[in-house]
N, CA, C and O atoms as a Maestro MAE file, in Angstrom:
{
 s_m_m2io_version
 :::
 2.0.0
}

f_m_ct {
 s_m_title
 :::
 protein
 m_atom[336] {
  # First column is atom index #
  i_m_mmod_type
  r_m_x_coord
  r_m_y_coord
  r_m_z_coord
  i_m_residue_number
  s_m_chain_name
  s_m_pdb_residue_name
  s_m_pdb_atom_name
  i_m_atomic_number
  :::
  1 25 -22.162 -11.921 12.664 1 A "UNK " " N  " 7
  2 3 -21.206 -10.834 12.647 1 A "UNK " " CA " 6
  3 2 -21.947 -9.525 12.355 1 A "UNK " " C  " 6
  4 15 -22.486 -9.123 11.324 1 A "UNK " " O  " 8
  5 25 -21.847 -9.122 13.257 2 A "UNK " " N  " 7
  6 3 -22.481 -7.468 13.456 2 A "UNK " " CA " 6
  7 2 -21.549 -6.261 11.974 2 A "UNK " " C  " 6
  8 15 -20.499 -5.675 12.237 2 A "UNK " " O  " 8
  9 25 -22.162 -6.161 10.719 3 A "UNK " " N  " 7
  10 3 -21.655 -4.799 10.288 3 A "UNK " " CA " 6
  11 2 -22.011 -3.453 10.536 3 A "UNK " " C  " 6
  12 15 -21.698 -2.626 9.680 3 A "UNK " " O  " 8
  13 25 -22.590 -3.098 11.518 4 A "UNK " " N  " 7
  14 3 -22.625 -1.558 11.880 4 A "UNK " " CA " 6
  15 2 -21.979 -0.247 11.843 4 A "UNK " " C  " 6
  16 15 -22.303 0.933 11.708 4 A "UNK " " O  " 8
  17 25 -20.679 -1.121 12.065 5 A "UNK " " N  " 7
  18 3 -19.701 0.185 11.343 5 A "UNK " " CA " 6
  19 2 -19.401 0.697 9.929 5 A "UNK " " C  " 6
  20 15 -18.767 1.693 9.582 5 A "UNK " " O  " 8
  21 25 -20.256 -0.603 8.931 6 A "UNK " " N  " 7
  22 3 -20.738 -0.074 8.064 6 A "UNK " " CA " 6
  23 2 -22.318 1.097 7.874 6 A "UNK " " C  " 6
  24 15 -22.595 2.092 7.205 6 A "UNK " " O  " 8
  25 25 -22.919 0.349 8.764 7 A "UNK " " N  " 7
  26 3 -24.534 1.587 8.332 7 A "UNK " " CA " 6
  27 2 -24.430 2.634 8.969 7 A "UNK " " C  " 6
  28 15 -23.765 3.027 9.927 7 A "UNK " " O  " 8
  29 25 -25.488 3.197 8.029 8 A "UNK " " N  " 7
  30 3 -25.741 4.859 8.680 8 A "UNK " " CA " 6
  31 2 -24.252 5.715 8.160 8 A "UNK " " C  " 6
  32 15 -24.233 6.920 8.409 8 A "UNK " " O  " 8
  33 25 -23.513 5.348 7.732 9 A "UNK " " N  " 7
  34 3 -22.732 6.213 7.002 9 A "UNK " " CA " 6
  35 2 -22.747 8.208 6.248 9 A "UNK " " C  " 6
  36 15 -23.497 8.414 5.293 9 A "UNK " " O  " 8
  37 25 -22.027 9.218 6.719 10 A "UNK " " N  " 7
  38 3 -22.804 10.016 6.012 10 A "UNK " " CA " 6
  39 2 -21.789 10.844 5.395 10 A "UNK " " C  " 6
  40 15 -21.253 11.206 6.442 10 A "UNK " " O  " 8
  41 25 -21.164 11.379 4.547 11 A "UNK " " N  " 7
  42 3 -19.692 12.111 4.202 11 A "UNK " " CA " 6
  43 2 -20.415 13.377 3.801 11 A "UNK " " C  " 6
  44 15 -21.634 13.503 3.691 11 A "UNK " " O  " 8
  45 25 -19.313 14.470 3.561 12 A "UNK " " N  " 7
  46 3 -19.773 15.901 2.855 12 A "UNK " " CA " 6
  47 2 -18.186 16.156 2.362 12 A "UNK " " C  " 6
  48 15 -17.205 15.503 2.717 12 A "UNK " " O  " 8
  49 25 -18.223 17.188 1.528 13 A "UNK " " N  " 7
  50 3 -17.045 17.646 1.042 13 A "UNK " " CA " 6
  51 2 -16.745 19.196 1.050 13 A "UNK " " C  " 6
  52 15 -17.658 20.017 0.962 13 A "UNK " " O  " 8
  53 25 -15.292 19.586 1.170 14 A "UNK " " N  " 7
  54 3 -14.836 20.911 1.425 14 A "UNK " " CA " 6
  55 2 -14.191 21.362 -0.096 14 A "UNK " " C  " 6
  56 15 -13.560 20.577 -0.804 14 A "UNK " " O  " 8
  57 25 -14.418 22.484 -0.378 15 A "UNK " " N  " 7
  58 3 -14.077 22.803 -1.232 15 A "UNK " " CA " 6
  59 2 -13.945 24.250 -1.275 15 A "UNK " " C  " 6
  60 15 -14.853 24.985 -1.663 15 A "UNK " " O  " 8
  61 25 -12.716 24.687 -0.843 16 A "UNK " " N  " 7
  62 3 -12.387 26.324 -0.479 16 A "UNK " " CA " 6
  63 2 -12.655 26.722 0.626 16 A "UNK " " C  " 6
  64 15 -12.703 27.933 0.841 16 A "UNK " " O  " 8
  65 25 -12.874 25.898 1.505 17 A "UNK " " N  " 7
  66 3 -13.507 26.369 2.585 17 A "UNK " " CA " 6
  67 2 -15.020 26.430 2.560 17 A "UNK " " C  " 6
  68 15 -15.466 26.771 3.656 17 A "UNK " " O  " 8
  69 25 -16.068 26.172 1.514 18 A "UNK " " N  " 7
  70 3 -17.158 25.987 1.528 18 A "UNK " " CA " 6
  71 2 -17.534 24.129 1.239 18 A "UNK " " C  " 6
  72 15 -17.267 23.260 0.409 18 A "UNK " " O  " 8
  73 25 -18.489 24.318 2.827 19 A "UNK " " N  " 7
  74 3 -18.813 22.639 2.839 19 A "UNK " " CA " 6
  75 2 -20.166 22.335 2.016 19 A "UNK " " C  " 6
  76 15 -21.067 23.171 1.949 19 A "UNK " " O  " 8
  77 25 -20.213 21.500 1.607 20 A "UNK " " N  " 7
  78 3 -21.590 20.886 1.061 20 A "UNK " " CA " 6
  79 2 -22.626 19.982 2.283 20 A "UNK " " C  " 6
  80 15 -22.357 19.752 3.462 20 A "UNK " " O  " 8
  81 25 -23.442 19.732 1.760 21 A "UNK " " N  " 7
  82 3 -24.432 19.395 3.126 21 A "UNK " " CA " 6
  83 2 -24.128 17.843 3.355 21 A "UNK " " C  " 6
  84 15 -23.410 17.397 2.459 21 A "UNK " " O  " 8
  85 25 -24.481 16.928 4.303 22 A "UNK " " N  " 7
  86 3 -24.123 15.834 4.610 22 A "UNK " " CA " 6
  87 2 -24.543 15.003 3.521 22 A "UNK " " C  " 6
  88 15 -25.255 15.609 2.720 22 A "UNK " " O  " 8
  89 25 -24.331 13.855 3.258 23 A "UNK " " N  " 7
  90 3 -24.989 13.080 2.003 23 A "UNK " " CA " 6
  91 2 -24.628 11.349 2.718 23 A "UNK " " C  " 6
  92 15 -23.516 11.220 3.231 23 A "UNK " " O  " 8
  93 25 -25.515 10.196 2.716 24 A "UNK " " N  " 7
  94 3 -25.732 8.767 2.785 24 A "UNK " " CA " 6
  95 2 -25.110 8.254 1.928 24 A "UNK " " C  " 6
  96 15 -25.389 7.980 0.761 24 A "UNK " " O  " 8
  97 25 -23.997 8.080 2.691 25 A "UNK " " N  " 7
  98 3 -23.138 6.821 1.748 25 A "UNK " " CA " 6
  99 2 -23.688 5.721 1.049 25 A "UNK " " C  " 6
  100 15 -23.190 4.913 1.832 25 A "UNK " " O  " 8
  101 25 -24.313 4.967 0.213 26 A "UNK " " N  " 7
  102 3 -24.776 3.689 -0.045 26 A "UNK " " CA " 6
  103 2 -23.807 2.614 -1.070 26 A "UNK " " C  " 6
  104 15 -24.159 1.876 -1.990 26 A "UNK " " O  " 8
  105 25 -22.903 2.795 -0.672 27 A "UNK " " N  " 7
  106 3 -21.523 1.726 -1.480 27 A "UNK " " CA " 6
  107 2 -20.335 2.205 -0.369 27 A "UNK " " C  " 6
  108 15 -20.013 3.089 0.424 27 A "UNK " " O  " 8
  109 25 -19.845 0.561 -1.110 28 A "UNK " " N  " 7
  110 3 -18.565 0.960 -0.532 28 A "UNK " " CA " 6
  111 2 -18.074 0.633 0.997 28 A "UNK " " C  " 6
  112 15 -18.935 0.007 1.616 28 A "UNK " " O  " 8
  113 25 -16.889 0.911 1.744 29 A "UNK " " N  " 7
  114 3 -16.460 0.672 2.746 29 A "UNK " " CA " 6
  115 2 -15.253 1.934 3.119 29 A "UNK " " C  " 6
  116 15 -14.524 2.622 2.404 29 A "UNK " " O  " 8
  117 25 -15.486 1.826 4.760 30 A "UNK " " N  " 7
  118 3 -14.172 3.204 4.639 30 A "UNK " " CA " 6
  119 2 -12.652 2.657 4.431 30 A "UNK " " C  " 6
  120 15 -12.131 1.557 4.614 30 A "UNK " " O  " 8
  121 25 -12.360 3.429 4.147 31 A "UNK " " N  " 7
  122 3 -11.254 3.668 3.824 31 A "UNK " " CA " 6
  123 2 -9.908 4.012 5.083 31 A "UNK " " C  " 6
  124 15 -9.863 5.134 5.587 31 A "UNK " " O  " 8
  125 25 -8.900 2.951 5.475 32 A "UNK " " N  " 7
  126 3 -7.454 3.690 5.819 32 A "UNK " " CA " 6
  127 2 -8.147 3.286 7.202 32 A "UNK " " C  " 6
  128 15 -9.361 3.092 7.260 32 A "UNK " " O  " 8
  129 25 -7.026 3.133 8.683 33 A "UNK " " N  " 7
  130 3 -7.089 3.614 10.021 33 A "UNK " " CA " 6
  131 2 -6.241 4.104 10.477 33 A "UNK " " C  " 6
  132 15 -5.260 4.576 9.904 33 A "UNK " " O  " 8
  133 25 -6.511 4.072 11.770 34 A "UNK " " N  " 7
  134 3 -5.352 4.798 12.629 34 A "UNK " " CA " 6
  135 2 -4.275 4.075 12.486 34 A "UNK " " C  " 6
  136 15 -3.318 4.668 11.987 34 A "UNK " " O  " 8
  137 25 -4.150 3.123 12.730 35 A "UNK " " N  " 7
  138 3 -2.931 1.990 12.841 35 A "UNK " " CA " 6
  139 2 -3.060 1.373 10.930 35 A "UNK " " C  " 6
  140 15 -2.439 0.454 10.396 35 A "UNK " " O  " 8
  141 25 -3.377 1.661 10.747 36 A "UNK " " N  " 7
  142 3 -3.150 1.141 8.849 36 A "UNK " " CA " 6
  143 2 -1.693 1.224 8.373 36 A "UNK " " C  " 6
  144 15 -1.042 0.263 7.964 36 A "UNK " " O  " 8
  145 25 -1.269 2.470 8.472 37 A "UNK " " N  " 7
  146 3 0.066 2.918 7.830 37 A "UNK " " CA " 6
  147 2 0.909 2.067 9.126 37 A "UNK " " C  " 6
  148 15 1.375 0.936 8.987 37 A "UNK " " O  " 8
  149 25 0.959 2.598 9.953 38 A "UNK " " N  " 7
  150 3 1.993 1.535 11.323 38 A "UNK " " CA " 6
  151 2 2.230 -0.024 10.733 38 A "UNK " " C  " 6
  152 15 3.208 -0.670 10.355 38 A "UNK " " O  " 8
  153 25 0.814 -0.261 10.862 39 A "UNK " " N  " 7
  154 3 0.818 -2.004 10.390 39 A "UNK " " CA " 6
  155 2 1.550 -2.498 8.781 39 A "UNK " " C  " 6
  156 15 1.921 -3.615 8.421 39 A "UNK " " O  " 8
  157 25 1.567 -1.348 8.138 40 A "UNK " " N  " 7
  158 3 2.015 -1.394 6.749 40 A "UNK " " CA " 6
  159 2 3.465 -1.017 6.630 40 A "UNK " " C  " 6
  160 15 4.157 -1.336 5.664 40 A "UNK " " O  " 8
  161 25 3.785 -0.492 7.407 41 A "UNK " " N  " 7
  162 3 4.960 -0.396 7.361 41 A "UNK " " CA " 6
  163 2 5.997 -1.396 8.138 41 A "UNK " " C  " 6
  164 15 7.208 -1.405 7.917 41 A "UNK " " O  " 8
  165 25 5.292 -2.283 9.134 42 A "UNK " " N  " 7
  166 3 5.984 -2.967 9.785 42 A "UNK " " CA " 6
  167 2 6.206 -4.531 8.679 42 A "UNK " " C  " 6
  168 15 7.149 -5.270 8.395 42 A "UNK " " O  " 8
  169 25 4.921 -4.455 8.371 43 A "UNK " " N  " 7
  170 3 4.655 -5.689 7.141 43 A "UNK " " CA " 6
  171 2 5.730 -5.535 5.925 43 A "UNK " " C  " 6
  172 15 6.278 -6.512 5.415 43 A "UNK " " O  " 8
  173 25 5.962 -4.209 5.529 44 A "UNK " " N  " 7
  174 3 7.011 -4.162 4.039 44 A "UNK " " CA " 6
  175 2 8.373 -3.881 5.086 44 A "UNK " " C  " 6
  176 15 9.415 -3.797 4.435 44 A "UNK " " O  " 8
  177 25 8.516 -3.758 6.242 45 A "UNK " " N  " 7
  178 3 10.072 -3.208 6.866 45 A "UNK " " CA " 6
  179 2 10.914 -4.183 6.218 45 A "UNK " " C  " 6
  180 15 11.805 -3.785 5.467 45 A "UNK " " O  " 8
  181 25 10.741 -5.386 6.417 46 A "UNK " " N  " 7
  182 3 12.059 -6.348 6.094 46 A "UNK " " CA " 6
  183 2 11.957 -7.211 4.771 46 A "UNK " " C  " 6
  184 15 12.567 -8.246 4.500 46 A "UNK " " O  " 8
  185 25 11.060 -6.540 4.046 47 A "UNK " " N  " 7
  186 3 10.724 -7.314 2.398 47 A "UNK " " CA " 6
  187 2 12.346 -7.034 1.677 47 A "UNK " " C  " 6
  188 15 12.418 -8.002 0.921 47 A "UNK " " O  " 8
  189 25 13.194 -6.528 1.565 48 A "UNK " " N  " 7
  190 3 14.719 -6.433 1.399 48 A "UNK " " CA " 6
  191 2 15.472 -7.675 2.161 48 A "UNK " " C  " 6
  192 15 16.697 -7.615 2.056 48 A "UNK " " O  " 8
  193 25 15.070 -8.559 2.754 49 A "UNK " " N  " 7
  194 3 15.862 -9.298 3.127 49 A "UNK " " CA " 6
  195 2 16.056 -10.415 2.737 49 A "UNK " " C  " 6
  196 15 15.258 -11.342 2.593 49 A "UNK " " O  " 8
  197 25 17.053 -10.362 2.565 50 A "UNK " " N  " 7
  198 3 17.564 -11.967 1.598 50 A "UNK " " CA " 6
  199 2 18.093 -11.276 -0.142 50 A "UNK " " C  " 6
  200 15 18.718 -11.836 -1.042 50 A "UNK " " O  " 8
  201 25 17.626 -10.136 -0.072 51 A "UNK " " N  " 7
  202 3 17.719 -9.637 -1.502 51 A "UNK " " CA " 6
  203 2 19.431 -9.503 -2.149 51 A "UNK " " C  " 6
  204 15 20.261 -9.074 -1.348 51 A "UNK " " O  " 8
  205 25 19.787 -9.773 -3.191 52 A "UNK " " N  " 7
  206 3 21.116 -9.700 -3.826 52 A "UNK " " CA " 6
  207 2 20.575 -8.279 -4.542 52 A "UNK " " C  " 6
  208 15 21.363 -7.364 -4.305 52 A "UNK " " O  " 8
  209 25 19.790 -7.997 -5.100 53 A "UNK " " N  " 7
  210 3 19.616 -6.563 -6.171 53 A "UNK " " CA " 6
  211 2 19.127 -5.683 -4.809 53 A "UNK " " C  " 6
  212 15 18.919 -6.087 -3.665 53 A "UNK " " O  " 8
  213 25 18.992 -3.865 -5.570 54 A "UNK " " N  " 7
  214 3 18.778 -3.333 -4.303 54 A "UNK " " CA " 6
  215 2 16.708 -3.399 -4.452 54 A "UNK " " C  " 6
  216 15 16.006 -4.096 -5.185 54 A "UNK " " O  " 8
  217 25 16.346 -2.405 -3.463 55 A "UNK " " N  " 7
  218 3 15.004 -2.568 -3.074 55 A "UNK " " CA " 6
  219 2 14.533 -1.250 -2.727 55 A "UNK " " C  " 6
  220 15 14.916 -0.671 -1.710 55 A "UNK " " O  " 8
  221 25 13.589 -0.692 -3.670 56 A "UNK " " N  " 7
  222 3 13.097 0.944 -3.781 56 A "UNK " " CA " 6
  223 2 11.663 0.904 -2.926 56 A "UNK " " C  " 6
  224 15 10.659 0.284 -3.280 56 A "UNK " " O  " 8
  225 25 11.791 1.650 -1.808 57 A "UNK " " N  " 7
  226 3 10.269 1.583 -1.065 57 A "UNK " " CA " 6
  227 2 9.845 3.200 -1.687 57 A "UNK " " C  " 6
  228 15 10.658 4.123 -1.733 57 A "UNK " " O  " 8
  229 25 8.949 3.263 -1.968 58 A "UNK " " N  " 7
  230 3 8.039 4.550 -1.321 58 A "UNK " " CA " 6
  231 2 6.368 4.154 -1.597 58 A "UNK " " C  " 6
  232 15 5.786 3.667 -2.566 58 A "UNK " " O  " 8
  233 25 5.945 4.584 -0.340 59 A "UNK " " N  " 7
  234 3 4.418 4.345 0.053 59 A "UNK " " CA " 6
  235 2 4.469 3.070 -0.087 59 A "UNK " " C  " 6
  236 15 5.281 2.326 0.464 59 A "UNK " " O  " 8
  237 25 3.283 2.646 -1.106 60 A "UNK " " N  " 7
  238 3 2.356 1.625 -1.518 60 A "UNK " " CA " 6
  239 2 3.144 0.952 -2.765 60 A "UNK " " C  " 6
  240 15 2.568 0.052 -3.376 60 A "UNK " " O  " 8
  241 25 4.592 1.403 -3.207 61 A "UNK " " N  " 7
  242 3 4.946 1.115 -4.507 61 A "UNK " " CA " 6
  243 2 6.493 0.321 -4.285 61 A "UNK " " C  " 6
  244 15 7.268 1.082 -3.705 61 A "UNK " " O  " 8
  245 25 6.982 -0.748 -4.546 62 A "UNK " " N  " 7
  246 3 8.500 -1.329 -4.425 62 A "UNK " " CA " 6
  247 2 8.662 -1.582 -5.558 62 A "UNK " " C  " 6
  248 15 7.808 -1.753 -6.428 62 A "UNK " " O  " 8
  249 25 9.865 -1.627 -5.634 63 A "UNK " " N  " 7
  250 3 10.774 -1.844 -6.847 63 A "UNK " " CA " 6
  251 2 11.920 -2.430 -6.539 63 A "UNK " " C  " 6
  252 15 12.455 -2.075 -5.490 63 A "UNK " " O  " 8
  253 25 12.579 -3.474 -7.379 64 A "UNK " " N  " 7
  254 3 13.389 -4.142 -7.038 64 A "UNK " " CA " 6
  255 2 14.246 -3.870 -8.552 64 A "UNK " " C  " 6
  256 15 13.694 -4.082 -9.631 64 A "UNK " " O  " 8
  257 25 15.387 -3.470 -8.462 65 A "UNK " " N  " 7
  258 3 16.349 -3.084 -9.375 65 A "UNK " " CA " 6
  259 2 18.179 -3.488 -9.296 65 A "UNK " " C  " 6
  260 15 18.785 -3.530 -8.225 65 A "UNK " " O  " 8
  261 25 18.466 -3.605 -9.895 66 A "UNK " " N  " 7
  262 3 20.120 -3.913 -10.223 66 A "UNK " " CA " 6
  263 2 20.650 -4.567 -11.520 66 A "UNK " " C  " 6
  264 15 20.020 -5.388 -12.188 66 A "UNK " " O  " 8
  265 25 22.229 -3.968 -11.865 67 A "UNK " " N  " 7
  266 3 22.807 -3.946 -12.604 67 A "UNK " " CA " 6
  267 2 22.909 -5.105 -13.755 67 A "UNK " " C  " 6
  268 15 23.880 -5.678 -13.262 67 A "UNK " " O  " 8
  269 25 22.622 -5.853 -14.903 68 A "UNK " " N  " 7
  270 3 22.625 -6.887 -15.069 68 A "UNK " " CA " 6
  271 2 23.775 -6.639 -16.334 68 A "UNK " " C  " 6
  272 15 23.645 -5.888 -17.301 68 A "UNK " " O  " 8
  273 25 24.502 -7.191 -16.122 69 A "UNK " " N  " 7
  274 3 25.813 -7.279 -17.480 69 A "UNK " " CA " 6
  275 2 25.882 -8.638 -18.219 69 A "UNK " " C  " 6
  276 15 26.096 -8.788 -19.422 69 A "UNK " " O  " 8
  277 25 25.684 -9.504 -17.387 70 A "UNK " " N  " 7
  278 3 25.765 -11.200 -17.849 70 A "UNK " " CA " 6
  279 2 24.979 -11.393 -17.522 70 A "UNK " " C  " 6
  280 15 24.197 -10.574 -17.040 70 A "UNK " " O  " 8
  281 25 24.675 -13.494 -17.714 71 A "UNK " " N  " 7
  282 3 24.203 -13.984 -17.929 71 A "UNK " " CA " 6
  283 2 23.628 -14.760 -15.932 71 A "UNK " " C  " 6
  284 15 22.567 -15.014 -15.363 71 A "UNK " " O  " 8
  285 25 24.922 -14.824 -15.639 72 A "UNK " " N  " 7
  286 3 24.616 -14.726 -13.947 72 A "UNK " " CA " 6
  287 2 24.053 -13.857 -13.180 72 A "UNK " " C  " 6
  288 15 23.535 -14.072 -12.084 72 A "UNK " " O  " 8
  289 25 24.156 -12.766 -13.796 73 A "UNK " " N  " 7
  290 3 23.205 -10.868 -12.864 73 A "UNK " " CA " 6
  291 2 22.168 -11.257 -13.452 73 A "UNK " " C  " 6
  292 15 21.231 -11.178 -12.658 73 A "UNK " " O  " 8
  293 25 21.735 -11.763 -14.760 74 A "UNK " " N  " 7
  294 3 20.362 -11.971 -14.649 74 A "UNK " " CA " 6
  295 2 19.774 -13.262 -13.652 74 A "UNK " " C  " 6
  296 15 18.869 -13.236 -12.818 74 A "UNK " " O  " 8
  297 25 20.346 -13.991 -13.933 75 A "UNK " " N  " 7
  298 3 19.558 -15.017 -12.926 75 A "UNK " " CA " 6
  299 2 19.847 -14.861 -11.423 75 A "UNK " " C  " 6
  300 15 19.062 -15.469 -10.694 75 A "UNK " " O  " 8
  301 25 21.020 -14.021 -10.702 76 A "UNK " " N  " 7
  302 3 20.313 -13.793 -9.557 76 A "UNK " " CA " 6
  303 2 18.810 -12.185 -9.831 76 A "UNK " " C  " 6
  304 15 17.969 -11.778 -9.030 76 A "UNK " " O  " 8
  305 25 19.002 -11.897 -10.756 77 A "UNK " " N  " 7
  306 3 17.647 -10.869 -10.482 77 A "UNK " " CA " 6
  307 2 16.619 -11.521 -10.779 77 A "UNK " " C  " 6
  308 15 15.587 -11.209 -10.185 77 A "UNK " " O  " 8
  309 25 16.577 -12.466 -11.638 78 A "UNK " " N  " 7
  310 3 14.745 -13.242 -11.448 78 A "UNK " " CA " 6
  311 2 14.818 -14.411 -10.370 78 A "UNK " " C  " 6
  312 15 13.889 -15.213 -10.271 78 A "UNK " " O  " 8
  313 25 16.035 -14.489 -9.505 79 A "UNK " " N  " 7
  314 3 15.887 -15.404 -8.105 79 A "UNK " " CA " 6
  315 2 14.811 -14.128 -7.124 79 A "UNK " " C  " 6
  316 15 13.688 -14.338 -6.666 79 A "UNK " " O  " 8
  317 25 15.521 -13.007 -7.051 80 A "UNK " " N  " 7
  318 3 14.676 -12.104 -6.485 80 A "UNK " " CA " 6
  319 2 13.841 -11.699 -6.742 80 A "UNK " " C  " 6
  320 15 13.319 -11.195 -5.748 80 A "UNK " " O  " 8
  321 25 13.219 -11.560 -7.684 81 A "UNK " " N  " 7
  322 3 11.790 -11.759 -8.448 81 A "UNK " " CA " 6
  323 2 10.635 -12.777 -7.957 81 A "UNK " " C  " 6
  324 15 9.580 -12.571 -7.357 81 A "UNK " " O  " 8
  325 25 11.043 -13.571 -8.285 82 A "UNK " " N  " 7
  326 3 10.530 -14.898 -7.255 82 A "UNK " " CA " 6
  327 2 10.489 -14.971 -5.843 82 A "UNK " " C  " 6
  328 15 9.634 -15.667 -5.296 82 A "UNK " " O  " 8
  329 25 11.663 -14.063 -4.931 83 A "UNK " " N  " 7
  330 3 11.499 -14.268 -3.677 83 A "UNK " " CA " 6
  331 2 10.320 -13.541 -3.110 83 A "UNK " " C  " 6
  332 15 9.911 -13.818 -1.983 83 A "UNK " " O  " 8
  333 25 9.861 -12.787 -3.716 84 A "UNK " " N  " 7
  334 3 9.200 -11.860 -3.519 84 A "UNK " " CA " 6
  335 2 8.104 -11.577 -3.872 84 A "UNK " " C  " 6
  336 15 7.599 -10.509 -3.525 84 A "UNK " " O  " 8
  :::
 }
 m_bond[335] {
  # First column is bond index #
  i_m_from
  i_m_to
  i_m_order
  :::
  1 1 2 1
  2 2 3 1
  3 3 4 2
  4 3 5 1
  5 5 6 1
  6 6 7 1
  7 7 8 2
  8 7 9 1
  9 9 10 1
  10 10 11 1
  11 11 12 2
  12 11 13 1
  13 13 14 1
  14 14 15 1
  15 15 16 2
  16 15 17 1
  17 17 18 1
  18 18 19 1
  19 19 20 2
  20 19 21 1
  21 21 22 1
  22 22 23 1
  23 23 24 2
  24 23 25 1
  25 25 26 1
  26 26 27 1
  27 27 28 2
  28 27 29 1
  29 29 30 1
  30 30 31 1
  31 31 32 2
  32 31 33 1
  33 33 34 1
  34 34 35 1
  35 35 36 2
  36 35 37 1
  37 37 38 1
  38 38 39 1
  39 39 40 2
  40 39 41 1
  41 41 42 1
  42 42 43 1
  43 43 44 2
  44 43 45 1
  45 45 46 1
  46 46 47 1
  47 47 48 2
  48 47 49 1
  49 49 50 1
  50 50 51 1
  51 51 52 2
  52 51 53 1
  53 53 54 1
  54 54 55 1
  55 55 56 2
  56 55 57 1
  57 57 58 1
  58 58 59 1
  59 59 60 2
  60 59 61 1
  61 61 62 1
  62 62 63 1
  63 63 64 2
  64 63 65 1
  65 65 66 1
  66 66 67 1
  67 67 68 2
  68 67 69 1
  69 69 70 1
  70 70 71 1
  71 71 72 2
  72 71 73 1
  73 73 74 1
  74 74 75 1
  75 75 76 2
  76 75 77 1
  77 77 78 1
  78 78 79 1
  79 79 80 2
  80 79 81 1
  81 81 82 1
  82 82 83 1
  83 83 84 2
  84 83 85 1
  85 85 86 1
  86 86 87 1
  87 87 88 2
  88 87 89 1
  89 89 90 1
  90 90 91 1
  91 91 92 2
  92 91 93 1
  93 93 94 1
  94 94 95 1
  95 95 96 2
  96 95 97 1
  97 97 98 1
  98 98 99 1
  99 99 100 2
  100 99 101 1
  101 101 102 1
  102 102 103 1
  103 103 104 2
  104 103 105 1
  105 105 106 1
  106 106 107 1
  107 107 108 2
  108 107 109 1
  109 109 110 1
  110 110 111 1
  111 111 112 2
  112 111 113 1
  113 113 114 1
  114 114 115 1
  115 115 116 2
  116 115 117 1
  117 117 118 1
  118 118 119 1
  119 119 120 2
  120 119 121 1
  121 121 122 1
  122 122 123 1
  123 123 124 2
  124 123 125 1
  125 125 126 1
  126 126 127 1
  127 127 128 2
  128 127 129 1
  129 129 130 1
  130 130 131 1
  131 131 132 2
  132 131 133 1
  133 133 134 1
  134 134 135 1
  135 135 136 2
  136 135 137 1
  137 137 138 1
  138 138 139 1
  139 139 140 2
  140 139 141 1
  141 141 142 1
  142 142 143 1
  143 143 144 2
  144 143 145 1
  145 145 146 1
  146 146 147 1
  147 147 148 2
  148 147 149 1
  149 149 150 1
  150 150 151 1
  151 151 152 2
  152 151 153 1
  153 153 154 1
  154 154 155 1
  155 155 156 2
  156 155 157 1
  157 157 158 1
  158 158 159 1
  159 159 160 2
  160 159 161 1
  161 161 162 1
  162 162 163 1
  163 163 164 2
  164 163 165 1
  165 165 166 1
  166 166 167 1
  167 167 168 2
  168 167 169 1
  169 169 170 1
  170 170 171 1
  171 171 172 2
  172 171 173 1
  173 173 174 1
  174 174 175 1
  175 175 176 2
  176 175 177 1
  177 177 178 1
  178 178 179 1
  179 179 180 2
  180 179 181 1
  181 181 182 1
  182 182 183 1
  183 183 184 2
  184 183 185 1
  185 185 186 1
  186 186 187 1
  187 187 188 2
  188 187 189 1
  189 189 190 1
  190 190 191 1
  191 191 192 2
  192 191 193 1
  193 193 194 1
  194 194 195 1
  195 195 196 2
  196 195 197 1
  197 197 198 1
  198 198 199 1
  199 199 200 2
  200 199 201 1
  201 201 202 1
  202 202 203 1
  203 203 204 2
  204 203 205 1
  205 205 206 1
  206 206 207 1
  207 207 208 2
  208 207 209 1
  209 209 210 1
  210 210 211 1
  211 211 212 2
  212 211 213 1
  213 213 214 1
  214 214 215 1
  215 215 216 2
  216 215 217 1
  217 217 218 1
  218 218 219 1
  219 219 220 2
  220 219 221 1
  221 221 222 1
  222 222 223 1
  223 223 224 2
  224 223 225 1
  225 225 226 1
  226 226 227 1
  227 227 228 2
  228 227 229 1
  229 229 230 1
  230 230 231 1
  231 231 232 2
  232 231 233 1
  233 233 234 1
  234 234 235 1
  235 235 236 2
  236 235 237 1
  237 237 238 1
  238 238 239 1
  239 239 240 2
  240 239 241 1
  241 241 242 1
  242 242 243 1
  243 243 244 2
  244 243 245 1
  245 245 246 1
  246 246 247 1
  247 247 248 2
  248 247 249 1
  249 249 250 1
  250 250 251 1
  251 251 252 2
  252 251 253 1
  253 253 254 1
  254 254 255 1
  255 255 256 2
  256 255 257 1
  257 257 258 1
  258 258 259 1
  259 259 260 2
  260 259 261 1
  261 261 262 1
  262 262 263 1
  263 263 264 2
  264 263 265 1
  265 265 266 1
  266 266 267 1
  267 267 268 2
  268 267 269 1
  269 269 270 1
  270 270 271 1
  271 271 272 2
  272 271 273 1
  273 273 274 1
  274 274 275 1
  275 275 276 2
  276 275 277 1
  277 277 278 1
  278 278 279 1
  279 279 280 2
  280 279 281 1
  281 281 282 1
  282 282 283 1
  283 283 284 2
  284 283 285 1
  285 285 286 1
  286 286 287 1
  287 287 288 2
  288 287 289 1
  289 289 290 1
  290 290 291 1
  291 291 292 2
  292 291 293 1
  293 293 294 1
  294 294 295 1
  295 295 296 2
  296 295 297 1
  297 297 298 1
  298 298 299 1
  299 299 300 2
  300 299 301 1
  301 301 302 1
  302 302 303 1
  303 303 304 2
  304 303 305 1
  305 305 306 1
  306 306 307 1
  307 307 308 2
  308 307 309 1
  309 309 310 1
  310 310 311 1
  311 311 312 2
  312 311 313 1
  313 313 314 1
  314 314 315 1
  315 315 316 2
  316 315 317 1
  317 317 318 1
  318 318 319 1
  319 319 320 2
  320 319 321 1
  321 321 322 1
  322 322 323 1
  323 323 324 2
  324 323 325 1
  325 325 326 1
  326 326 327 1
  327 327 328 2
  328 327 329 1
  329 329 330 1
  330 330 331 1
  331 331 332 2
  332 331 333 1
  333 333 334 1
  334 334 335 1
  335 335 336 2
  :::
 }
}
């Protein structure tokens, strides 16, 4: 297995509009693609399903929340806990 798209790596940084000079990555891997977020979003689209409590998306972060008064609202909220 060919890693090449790892070597030879080289980043610089902006800062006000003034760049710094190129610099050799030596760690690490890149980061994110074109299709990353697409694929990530298609993967969490239907994680709400089957759910009895509701289901908080934003980005990279879910939350699963609802009302618990008794002893039955809790145990369907750690059924969904588990589904998940």
């Amino acid at each position: 297995m060919s890693l090449s798209w790892l070597a030879n790596r080289r980043h610089r940084v902006c800062i006000k509009g003034v760049m710094s000079g190129w610099m050799s990555v030596l760690s690490g891997f890149p980061q994110g693609s074109v299709l990353g977020a697409l694929l990530f979003l298609v993967y969490i689209n239907d994680l709400d399903t089957g759910l009895i409590n509701e289901l908080l998306k934003f980005a990279d972060n879910t939350k699963v929340f609802g009302k618990v008064t008794d002893w039955s609202d809790r145990e369907s909220f750690q059924e969904d806990r588990l589904l998940g």
